[in-house]
Residue frames as qw, qx, qy, qz and C-alpha x, y, z in Angstrom:
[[0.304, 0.618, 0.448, -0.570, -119.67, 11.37, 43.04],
 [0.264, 0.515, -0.368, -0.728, -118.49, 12.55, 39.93],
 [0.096, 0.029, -0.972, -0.212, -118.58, 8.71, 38.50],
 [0.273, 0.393, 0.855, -0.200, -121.72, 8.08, 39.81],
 [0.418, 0.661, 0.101, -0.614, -123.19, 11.22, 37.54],
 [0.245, 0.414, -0.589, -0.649, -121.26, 10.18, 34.94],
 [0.019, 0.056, -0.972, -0.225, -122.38, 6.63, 34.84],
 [0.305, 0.496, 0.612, -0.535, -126.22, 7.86, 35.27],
 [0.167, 0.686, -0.357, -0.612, -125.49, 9.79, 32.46],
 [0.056, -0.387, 0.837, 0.382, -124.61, 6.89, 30.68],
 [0.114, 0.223, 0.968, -0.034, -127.09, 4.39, 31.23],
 [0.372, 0.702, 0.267, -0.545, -130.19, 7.47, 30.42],
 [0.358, 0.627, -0.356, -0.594, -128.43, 8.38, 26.98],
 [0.050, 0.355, -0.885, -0.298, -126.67, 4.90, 25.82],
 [0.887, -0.027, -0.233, -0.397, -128.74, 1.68, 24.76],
 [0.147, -0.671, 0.726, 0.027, -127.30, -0.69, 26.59],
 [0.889, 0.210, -0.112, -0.391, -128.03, -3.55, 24.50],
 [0.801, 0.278, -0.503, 0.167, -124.70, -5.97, 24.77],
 [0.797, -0.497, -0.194, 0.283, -122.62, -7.30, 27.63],
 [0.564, 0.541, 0.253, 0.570, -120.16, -4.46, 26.11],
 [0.046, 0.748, 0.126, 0.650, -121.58, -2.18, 27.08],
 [0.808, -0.523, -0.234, -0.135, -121.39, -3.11, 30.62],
 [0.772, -0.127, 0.020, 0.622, -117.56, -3.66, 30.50],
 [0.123, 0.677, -0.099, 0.719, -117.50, -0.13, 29.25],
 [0.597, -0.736, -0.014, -0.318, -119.37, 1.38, 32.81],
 [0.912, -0.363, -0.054, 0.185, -117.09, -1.14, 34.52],
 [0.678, 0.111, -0.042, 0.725, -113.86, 0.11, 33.45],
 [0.099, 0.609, -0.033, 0.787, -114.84, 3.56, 34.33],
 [0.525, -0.764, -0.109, -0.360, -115.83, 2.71, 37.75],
 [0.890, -0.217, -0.147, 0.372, -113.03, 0.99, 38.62],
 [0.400, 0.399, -0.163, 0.809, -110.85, 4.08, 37.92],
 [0.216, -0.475, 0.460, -0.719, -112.20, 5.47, 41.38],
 [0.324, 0.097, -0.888, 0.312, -112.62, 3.69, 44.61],
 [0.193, -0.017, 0.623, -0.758, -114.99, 5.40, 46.20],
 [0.721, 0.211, -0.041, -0.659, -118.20, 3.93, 44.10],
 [0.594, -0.014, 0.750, -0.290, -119.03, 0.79, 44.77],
 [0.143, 0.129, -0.859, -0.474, -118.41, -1.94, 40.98],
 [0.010, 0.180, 0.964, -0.194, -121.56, -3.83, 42.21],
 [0.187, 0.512, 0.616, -0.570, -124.04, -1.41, 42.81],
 [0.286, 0.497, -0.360, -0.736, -123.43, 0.41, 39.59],
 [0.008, 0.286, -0.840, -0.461, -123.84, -2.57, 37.78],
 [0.172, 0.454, 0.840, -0.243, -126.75, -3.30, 38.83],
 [0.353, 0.674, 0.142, -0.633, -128.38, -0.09, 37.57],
 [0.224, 0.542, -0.508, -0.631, -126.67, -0.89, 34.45],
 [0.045, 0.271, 0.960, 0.057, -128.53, -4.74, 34.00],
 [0.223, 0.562, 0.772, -0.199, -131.45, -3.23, 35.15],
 [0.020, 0.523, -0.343, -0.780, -130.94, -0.39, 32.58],
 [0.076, 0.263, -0.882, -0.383, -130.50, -3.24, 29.96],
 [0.107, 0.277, 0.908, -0.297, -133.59, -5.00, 31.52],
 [0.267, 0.596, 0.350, -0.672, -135.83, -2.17, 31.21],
 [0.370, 0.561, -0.281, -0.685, -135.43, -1.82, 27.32],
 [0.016, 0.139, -0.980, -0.144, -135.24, -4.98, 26.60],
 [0.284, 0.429, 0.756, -0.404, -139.01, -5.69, 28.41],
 [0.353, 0.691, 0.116, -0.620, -140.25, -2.13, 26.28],
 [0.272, 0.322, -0.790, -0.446, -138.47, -4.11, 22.77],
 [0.195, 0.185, 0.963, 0.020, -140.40, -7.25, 23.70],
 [0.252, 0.686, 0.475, -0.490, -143.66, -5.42, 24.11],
 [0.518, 0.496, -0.093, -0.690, -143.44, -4.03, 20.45],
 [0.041, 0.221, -0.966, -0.126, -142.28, -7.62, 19.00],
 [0.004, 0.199, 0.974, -0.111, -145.46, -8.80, 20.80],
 [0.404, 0.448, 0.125, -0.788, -148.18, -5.90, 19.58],
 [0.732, 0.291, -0.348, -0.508, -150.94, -7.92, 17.10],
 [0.279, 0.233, -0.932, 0.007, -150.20, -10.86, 18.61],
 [0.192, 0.059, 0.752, -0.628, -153.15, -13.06, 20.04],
 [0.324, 0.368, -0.512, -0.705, -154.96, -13.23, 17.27],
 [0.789, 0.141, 0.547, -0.240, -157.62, -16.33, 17.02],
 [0.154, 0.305, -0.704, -0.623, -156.96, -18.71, 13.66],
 [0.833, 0.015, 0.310, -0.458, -159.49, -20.79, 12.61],
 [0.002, -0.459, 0.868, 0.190, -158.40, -24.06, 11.95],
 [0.864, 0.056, -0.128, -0.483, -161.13, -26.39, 10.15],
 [0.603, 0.308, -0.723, -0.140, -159.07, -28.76, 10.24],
 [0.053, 0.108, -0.741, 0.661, -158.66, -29.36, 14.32],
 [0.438, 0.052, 0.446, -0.779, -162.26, -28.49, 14.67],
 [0.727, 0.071, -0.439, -0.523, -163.62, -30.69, 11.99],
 [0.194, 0.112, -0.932, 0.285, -162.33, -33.56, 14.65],
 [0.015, -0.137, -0.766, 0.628, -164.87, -32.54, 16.78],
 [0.429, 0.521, 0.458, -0.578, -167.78, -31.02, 14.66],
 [0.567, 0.488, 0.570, 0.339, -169.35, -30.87, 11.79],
 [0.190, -0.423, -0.043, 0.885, -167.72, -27.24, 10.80],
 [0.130, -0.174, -0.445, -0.869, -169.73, -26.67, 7.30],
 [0.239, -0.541, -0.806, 0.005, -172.82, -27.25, 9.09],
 [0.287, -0.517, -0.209, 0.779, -171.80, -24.17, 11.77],
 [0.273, -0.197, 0.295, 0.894, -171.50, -22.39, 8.78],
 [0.197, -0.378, -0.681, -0.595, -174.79, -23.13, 6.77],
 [0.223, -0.776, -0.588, 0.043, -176.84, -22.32, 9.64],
 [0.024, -0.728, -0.171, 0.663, -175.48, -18.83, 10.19],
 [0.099, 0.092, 0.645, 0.753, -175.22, -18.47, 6.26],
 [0.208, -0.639, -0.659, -0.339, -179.34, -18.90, 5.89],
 [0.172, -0.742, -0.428, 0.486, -179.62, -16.76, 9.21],
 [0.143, -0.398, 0.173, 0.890, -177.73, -13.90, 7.04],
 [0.060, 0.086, 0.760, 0.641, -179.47, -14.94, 3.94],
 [0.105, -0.595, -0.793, -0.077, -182.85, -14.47, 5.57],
 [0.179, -0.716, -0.272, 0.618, -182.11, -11.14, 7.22],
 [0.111, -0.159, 0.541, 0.818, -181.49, -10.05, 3.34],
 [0.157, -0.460, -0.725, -0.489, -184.80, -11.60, 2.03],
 [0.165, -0.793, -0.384, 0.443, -186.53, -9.30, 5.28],
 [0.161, -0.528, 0.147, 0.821, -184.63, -6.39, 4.05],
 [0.038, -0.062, 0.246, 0.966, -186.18, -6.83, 0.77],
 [0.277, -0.610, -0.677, -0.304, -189.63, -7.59, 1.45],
 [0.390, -0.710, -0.551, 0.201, -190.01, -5.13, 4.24],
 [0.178, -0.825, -0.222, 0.488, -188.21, -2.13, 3.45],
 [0.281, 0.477, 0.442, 0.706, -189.07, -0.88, 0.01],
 [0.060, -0.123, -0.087, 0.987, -189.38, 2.90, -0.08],
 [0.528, 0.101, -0.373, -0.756, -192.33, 2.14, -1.84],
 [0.552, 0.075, 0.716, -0.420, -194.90, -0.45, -0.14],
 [0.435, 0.096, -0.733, -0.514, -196.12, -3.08, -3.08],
 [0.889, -0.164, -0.114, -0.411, -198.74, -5.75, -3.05],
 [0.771, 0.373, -0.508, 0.095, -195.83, -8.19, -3.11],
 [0.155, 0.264, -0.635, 0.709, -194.02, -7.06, -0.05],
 [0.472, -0.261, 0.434, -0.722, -197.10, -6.72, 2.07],
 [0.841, 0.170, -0.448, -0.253, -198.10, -10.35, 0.87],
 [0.683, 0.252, -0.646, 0.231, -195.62, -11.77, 2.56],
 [0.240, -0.412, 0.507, -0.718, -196.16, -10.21, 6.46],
 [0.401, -0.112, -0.904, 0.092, -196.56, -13.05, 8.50],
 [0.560, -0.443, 0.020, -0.700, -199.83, -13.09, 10.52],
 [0.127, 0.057, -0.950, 0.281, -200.07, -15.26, 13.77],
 [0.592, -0.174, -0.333, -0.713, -203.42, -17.14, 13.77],
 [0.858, -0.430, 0.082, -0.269, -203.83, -19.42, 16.89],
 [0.805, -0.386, 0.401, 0.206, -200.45, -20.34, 17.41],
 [0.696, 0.038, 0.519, 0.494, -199.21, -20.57, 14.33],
 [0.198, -0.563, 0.422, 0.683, -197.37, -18.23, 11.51],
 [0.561, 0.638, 0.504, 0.157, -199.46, -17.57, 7.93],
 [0.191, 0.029, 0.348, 0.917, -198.30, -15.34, 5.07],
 [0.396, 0.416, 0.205, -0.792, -201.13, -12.63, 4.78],
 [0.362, 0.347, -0.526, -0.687, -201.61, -13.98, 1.09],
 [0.237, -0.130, -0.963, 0.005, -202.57, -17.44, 2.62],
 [0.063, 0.344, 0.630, -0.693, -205.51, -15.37, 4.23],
 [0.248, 0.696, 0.208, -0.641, -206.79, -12.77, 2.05],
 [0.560, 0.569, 0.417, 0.434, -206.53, -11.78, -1.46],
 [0.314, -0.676, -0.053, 0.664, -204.36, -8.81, -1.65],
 [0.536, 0.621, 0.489, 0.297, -204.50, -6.00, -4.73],
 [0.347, -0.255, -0.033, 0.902, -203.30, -3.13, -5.75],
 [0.378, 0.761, 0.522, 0.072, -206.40, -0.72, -6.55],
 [0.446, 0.880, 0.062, 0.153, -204.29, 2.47, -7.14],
 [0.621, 0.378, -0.405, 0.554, -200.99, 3.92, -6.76],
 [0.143, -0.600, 0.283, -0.735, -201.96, 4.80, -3.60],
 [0.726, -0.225, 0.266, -0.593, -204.27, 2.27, -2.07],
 [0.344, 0.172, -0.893, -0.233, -203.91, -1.52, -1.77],
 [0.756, -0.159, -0.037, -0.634, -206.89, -3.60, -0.92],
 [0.059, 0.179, -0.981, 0.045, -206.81, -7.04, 1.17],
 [0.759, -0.188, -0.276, -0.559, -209.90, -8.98, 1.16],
 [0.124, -0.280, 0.850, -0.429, -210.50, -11.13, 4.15],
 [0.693, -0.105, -0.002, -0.714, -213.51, -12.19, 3.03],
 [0.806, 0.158, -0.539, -0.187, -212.48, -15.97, 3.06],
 [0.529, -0.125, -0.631, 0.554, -210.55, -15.86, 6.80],
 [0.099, -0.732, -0.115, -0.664, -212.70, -13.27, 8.39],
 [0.732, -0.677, -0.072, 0.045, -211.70, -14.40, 11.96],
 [0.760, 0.179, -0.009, 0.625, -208.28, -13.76, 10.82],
 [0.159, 0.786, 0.078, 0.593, -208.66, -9.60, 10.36],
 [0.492, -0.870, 0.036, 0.018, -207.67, -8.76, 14.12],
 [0.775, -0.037, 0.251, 0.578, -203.93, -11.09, 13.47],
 [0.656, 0.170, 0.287, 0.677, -203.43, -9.33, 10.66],
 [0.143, -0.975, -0.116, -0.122, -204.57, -5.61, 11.90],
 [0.256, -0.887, 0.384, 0.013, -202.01, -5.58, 13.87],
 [0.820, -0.047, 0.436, 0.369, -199.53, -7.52, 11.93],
 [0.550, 0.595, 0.224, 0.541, -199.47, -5.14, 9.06],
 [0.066, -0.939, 0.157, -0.298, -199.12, -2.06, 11.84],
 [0.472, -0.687, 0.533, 0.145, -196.14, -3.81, 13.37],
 [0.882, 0.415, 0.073, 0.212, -194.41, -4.87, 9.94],
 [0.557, -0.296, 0.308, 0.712, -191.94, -2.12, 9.80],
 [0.418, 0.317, 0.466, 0.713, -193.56, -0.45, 6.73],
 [0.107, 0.251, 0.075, -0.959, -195.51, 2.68, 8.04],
 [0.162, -0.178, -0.817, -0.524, -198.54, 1.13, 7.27],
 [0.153, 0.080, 0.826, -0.537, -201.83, 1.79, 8.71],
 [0.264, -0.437, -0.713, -0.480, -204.98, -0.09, 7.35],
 [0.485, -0.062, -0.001, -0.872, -208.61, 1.07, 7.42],
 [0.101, 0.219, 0.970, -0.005, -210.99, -1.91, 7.95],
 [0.531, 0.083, 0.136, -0.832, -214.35, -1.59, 6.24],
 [0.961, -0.048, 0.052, -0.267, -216.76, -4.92, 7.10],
 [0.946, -0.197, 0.252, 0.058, -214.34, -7.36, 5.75],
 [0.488, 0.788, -0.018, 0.375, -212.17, -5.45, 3.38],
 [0.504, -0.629, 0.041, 0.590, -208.66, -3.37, 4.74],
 [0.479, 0.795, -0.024, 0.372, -207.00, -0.59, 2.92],
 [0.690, -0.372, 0.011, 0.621, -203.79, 0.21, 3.30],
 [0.016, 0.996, -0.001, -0.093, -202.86, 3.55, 2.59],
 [0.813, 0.137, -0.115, 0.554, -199.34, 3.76, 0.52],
 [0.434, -0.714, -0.014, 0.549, -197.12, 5.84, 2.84],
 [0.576, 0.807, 0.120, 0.042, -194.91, 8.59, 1.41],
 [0.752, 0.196, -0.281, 0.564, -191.68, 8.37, 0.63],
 [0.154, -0.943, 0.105, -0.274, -190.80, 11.50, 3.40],
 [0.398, 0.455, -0.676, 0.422, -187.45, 11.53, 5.48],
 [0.579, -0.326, 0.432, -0.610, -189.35, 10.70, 8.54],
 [0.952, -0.110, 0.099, -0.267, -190.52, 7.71, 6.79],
 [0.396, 0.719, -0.525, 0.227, -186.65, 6.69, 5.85],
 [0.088, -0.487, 0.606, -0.623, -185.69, 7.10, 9.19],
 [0.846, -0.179, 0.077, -0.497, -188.39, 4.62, 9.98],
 [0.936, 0.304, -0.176, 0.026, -187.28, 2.02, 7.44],
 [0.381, 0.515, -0.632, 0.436, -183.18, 2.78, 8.38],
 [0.400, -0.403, 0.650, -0.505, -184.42, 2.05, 12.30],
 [0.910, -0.013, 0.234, -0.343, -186.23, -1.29, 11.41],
 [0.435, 0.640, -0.612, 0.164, -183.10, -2.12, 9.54],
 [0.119, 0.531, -0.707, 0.451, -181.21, -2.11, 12.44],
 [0.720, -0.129, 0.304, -0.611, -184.12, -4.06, 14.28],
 [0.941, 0.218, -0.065, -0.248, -183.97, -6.78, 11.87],
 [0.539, 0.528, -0.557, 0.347, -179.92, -6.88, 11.93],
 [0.088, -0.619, 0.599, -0.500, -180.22, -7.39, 15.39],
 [0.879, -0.183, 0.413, -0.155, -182.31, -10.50, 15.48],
 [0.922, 0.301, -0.172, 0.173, -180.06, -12.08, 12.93],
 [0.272, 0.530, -0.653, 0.467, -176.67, -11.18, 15.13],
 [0.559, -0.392, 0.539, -0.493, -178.61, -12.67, 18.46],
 [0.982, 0.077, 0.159, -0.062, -180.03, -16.27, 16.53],
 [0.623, 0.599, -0.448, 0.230, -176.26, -16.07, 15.04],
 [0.175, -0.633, 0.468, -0.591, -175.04, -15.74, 18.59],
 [0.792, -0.215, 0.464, -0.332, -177.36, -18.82, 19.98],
 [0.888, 0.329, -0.314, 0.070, -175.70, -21.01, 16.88],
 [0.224, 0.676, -0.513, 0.480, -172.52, -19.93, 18.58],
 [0.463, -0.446, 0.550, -0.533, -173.62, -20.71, 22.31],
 [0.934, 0.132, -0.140, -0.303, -175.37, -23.89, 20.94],
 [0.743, 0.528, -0.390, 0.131, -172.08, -25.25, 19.60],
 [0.294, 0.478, -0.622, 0.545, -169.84, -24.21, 22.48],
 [0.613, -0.374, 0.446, -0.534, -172.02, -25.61, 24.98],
 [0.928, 0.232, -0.102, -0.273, -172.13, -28.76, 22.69],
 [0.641, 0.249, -0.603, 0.405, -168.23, -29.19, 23.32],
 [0.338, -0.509, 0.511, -0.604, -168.34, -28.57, 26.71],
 [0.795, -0.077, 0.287, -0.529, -170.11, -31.68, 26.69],
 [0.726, 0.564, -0.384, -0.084, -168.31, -33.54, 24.41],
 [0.916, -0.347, 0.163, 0.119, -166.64, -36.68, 25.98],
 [0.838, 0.151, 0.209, 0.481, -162.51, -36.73, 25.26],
 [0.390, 0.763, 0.282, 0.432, -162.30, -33.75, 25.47],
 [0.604, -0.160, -0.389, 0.677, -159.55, -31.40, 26.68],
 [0.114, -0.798, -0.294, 0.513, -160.27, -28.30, 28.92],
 [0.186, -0.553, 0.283, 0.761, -157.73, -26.68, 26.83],
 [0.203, -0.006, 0.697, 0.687, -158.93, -27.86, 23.63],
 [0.021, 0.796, 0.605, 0.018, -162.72, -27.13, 24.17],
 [0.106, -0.792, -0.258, 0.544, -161.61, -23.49, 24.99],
 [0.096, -0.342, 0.443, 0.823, -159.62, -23.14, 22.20],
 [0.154, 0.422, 0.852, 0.268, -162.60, -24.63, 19.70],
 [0.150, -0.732, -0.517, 0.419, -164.48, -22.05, 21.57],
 [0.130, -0.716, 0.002, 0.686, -163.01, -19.54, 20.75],
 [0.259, 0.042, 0.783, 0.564, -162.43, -20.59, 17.03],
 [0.163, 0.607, 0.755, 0.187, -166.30, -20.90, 16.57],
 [0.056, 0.855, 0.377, -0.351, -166.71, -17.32, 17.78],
 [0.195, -0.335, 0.472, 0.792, -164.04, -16.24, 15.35],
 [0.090, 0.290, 0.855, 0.421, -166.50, -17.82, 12.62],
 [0.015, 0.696, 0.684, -0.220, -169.77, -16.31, 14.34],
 [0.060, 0.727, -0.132, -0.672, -168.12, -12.33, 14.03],
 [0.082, -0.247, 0.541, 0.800, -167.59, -12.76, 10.60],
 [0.007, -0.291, -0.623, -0.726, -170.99, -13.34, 9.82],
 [0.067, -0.845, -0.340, 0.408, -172.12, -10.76, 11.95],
 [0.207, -0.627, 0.147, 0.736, -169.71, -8.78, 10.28],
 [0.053, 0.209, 0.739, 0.638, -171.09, -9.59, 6.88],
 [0.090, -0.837, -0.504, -0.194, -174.86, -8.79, 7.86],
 [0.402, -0.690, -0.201, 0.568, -173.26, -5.75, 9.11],
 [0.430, -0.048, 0.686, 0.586, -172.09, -4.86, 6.10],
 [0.056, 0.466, 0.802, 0.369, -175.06, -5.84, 4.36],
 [0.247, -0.756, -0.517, 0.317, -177.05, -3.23, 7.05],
 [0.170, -0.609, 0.067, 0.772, -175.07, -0.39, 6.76],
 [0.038, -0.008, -0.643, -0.765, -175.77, -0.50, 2.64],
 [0.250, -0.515, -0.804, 0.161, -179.10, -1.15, 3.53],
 [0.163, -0.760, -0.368, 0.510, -179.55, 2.12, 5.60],
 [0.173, -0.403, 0.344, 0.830, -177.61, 4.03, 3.20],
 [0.050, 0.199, 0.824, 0.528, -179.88, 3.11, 0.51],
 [0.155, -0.822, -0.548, -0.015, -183.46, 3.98, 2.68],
 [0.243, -0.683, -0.161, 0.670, -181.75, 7.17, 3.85],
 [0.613, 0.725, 0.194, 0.245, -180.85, 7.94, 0.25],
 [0.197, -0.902, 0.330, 0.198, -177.18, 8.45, 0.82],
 [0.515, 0.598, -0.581, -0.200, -174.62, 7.94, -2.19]]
């Protein structure tokens, strides 16, 4: 009995990390008869076992890790392509950010709100004629697309700028908002509005692609998944760049350092 505490004793306090240590345990059980060389020895493997598993397990923390490997995937696609089309997606969710959420509403910026006219997608300037009569007021003449002025009613009140024209005969005024933390809070939520369609059309490049090897004659299960998984490595990082980009962005309309 005493042996069997002692060798409990052991195998709680001691690492047993070598076959050593084992022969130790052993030579102390043998010195009584009534405890049983086998059974102990077991406890003392599976001692040895147990720390051994809890050493792998930090050995194998950060491990799993996607690489991207242009080279492997360039076999199978065209990889700078991948890239250039979510590039322009990021690059476009920038040129939104700065036509559409100036603290300050310009002719320039409101120029550019896209008006849908039977189907199809016009810049407001391809309609109207758009001035700036004071520092308050900007004037669009429709006088040249007057079947246009419903489109672009409610285009300019769902831009994103806190805008809400006046219509008199053929004429709109736009009233320039003030700069107020409400309206901020406006601009810092349309942000996030705009950062989310450029992480979803990033997303459908992604799906695109990886449905494109799925399909892809010659191709191994294992190696389509890994591709797969590659491409989405590529996709987060340039989410994680317009993410970035967003969070300066908000900081900027909120007016935080």
């Amino acid at each position: 009995m005493l042996c069997s505490r002692l060798l409990l004793h052991c195998a709680r306090t001691t690492r047993l990390s070598s076959l050593q240590s084992i022969k130790s345990i052993h030579s102390i059980i043998k010195s009584n008869n009534n405890v049983s060389i086998n059974y102990q020895t077991s406890l003392a493997v599976q001692s040895v076992r147990l720390y051994a598993k809890g050493k792998d397990k930090k050995k194998d923390k950060g491990k799993g890790k996607v690489q991207v490997n242009e080279s492997q995937l360039g076999e199978l696609f065209n990889v700078e392509t991948l890239k250039n089309q979510m590039e322009r997606i990021v690059d476009s969710m920038k040129e939104d950010f700065t036509k559409h959420l100036s603290l300050r509403s310009t002719a320039g910026s409101i120029e550019s709100i896209l008006v849908n006219v039977d189907g199809q997608e016009h810049t407001l300037q391809e309609l109207a004629q758009i001035v700036r009569k004071n520092p308050k007021t900007i004037v669009v003449n429709m006088s040249i697309f007057p079947q246009a002025i419903p489109a672009a009613l409610k285009a300019i009140q769902k831009s994103g700028m806190n805008l809400n024209p006046q219509q008199e005969g053929t004429t709109l005024y736009i009233p320039v908002p003030k700069v107020t933390k409400e309206h901020r809070e406006n601009l810092a939520k349309n942000a996030k509005t705009i950062f989310n369609k450029c992480r979803d059309n990033i997303k459908d490049v992604q799906n695109k692609q990886n449905k494109s090897l799925k399909r892809k004659e010659g191709v191994s299960v294992d190696l389509a998944r890994n591709a797969e998984q590659q491409v989405t490595v590529i996709a987060d990082t340039y989410i994680a760049q317009a993410e970035k980009i967003l969070e300066s962005k908000q900081n900027e309309l909120i007016g935080k350092d």
